[in-house]
Every structure is written in C-alpha cells, then in structure tokens.
C-alpha positions in Angstrom: 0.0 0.0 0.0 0.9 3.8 -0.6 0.9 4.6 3.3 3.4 7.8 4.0 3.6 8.4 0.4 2.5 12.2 -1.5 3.6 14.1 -4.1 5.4 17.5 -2.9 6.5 19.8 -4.4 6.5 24.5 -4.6 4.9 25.7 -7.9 2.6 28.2 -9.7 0.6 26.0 -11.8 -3.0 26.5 -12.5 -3.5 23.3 -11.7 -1.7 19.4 -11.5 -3.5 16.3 -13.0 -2.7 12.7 -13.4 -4.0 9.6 -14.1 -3.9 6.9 -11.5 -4.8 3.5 -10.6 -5.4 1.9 -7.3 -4.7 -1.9 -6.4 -6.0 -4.1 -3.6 -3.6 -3.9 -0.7 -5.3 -4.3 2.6 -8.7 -5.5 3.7 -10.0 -2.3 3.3 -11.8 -1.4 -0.3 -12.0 2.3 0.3 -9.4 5.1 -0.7 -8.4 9.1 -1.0 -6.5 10.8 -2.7 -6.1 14.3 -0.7 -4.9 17.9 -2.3 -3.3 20.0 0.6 -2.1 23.2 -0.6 0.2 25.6 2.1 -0.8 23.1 4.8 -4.4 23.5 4.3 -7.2 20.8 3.3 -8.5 22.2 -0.4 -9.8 18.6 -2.4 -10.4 15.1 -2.4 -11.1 12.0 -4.5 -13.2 9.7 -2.2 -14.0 6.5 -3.0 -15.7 3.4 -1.9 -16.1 -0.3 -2.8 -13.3 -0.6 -5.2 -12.8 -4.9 -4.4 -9.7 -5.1 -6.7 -8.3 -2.0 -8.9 -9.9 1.1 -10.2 -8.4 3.6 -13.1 -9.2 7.2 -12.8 -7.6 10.8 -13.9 -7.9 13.9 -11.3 -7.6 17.5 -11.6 -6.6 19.6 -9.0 -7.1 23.4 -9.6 -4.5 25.5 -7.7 -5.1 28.9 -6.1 -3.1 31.5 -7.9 0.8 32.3 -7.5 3.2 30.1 -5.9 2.4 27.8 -3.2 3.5 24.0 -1.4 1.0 21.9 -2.7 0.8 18.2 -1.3 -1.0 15.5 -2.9 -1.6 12.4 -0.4 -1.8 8.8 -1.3 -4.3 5.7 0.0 -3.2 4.1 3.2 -4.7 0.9 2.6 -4.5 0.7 -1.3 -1.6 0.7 -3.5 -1.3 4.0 -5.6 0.1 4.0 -9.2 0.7 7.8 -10.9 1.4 8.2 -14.2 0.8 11.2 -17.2 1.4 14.0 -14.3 0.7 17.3 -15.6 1.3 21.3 -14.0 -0.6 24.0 -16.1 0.3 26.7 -17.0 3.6 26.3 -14.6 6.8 28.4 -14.7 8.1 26.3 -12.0 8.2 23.2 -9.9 10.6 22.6 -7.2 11.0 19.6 -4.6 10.3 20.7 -0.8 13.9 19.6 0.7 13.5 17.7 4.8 15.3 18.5 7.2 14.5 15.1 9.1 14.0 11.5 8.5 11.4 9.6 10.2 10.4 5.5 9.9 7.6 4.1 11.6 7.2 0.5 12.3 4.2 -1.1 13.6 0.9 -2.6 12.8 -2.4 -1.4 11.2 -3.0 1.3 13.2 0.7 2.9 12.2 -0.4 2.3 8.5 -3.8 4.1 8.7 -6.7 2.0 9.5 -8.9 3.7 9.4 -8.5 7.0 8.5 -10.9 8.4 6.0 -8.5 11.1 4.5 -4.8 9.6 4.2 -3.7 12.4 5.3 -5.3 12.2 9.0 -2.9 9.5 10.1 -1.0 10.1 13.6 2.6 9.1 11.3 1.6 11.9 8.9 0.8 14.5 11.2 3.4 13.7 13.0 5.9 13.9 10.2 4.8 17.6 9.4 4.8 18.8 12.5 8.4 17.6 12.6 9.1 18.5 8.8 10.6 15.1 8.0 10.0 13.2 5.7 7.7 9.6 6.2 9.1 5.7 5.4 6.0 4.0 6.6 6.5 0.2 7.2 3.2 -0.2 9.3 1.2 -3.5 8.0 -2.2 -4.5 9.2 -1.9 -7.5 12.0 1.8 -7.6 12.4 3.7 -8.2 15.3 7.2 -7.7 17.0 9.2 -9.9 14.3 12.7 -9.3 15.2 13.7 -10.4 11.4 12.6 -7.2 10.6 14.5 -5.7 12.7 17.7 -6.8 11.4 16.9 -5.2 7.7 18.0 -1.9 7.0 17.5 0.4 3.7 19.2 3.9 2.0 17.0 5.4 4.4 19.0 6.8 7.1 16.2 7.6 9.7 16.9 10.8 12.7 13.9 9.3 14.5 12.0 5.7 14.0 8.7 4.7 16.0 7.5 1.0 16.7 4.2 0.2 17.7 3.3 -3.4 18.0 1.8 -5.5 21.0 -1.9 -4.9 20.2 -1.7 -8.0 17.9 0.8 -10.3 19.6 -1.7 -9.4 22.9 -4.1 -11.7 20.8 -1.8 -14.4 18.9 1.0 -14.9 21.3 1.6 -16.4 25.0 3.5 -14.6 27.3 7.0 -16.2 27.0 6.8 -15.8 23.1 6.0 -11.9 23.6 9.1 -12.0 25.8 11.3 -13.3 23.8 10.8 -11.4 20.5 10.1 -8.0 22.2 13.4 -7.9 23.7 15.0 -9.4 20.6 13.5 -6.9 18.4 14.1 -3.8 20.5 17.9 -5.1 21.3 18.3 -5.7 17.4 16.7 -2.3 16.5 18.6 -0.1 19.0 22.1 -2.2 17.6 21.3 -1.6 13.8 20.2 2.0 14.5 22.9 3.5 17.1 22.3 7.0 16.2 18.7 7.2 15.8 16.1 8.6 18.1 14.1 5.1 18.8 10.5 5.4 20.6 8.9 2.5 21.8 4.9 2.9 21.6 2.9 0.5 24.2 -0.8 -0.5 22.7 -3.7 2.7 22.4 -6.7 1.8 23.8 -8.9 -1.6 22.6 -12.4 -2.1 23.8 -11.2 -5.6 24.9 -9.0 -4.7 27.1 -10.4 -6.1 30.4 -10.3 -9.8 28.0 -8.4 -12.1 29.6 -6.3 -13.9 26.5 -3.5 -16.7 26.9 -0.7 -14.0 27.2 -2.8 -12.2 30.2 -4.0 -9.0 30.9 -3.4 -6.7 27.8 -2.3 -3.9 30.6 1.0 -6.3 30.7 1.8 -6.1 27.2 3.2 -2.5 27.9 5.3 -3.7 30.8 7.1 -6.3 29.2 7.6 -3.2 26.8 8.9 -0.8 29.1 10.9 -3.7 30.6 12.1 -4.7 27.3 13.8 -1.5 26.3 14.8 -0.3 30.0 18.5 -0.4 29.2 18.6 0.2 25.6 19.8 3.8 26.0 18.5 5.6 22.5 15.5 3.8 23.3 12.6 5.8 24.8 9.5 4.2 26.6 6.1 6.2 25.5 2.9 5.0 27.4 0.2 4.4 24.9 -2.6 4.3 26.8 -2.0 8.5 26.8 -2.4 8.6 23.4 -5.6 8.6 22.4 -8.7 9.4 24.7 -9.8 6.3 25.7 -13.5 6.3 24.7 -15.1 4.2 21.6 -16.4 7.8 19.8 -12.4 8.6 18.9 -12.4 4.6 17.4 -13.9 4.2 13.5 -14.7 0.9 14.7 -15.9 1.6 18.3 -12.7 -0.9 19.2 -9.6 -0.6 17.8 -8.6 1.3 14.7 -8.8 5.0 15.3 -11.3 7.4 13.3 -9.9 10.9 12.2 -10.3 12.9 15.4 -9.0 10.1 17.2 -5.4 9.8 14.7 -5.5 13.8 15.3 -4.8 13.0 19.9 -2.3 10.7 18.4 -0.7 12.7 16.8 -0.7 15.4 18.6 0.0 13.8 22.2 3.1 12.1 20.5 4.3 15.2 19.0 4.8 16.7 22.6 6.1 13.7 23.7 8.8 13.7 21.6 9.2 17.3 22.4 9.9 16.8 25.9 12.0 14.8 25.0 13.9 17.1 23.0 14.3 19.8 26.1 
C-alpha cells in the first residue's frame, strides 16, 4: 500500500492532474487521494467499494501564484501515478526535509482507518516535525525481530515502533518476551544514532479480556521492561495517546477514526518534544 507516500512539491501551476490507478492492498476497499495546498485541506477524491483495482484521472485546480501543494496517497490501497501534468507552470521545485522519520508497527501505524490519508497520527506527526515519512506499518503484524535486522538507504533521525496490540491476541507470554526484547535489542544495535520510541498499545475495547498471554495492561510492561536499558531507546505509554472512549475509534474498538489519529498525533508530538528539552 501507498501509506506515507505524497507528491510535494513548490509551484505556480493553475492546476496538477494525473492519471492513477489503485490496487487491492489491505482488507479495506476504500481510498483518497487528498490535495493539501500551504498546509491547508483544499480537495479530495473519495471512493468506496473498489474490491480489486480502479483507473481514474484527477484534476486539482491551484489557487493562484506560488504555493506547497501536497497530494496524499491511500493508506490501505496501492497507488500507481502516471501522465502527471502542471498547467500553465513556470516552475516546480521539490520541498527539501530536514529530518527522516520511519515508523514501524501494525495497522494502526499504517492508517486503518483513517478516511482522508492524510489524517494518520505518522503523517501528522511527520509535518509537524518536517521530516520526511518511510511508513513500514502492516495490518496485523507483530514484533518480528527479522525485521529488525533489515536496514535500507534510508537513514532515519527518529523511528517509531508500535506493536503488542496484535501479539496481545496471537501470542503467549513467554513468546512476547522473547521477540520484544530481541526486536528492541536488534533495533537499537542496527540504529545507534537514531532517536528510537517504543509505543505501548492505544486503547482496545477488549482490554479487560483475559487472553492466553494475560492482561493486555501487561503487554506495555514487558515493553517498558524490554527497552529499560537500551539507552536511544525511549519508553512512551500508549494508553495516553488517544482518549480512551469508543467515539475517537472508527470501529468503536480498535482502529482509530480521524479525530481520534489527530490526539495521536498530537499527544506524541509533545512527547517527543519533551523529549527534546
């Protein structure tokens, strides 16, 4: 899927068009494509239903002069671009970064369920930083410290990992152990000069469920445990994230609705803050 993904760029154009086509990537069949232009929500292609792939062409008018305009991609779908086209433009520039952010984690980190792909607490969070997003979330994952040991070109200032929601449900407690710690400990190694925060679980619905591991309040113990001594890891308590109440969830249980990924993102952007000072 094309989670963390836009098009950026500083120009006059009229307006930008392209053609696209979106491919089944999650279990979600619903997609946007989101104009943004100085920061500010201006257009949106919303659709529903679409079970495997869907062509289409949009056409984004642009305000006049120059401005930042940000096109964001689906979330849950894979996004293909092609024939892009700036009327009328005497320019077009990239928007340079200043910081580099990847996010690990599960489906929450990739934007279930987000109506706009732009309302997702890794994309807020990236702006508010100005860095730019690798977003490596996938729906129903779980600490897997193979991926841990991979590394790409991208050379990331901060990353974020946010698993345990899904290994509260599939694993046992000594499993959940084991491949916490071997994850964080592998992480932390492979990344020695990166910022590392360790996200325990948001808020589920099921939480007072008693499931073979335990009490889902344990799964961010054995976190904070699991990076105690890792020392450019940094432990950040879930639970603080988003308010916990069913209206902030689009499924009244787990996956966060837009208001809800806005607390996220915003509570973890002064976490990280603090941080900083």
């Amino acid at each position: 899927a094309s989670a963390g993904m836009r098009l950026e760029l500083r120009t006059d154009a009229d307006a930008l068009s392209f053609n696209y086509r979106v491919v089944s990537a999650s279990s979600r069949t619903f997609y946007s494509i989101d104009l943004y232009v100085d920061g500010v929500f201006c257009d949106e292609v919303y659709v529903m239903n679409v079970l495997r792939q869907k062509d289409g062409h949009v056409r984004f008018a642009l305000p006049a002069g120059e401005h930042r305009v940000t096109v964001f991609f689906s979330n849950l779908m894979r996004t293909d671009i092609s024939e892009i086209v700036l009327e009328d433009a005497s320019f077009a520039e990239p928007i340079p970064m200043k910081t580099k952010i990847l996010f690990l984690g599960d489906s929450i980190t990739q934007g279930y369920d987000a109506l706009r792909s732009h309302v997702r607490y890794t994309s807020l969070l990236a702006d508010k930083l100005g860095a730019e997003e690798l977003n490596k979330g996938i729906g129903g994952e779980v600490f897997f410290p193979a991926l841990a040991q991979t590394k790409d070109d991208f050379d990331p200032d901060i990353i974020t990992v946010a698993y345990g929601t899904n290994d509260w449900v599939l694993k046992d407690r000594e499993n959940f152990i084991k491949d916490c710690r071997e994850f964080y400990k592998t992480l932390s190694d492979n990344y020695k000069t990166s910022k590392i925060f360790a996200i325990s679980p948001i808020w589920r619905a099921d939480k007072d469920v008693e499931r073979n591991f335990g009490l889902f309040s344990d799964i961010s113990e054995e976190i904070k445990k699991a990076v105690a001594d890792l020392e450019n890891v940094t432990y950040v308590e879930g639970g603080d994230l988003v308010p916990q109440d069913p209206k902030y969830f689009a499924d009244f249980r787990l996956h966060p609705n837009d208001e809800g990924f806005m607390h996220y993102g915003n509570n973890f952007y002064e976490k990280i803050v603090m941080k900083k000072e």
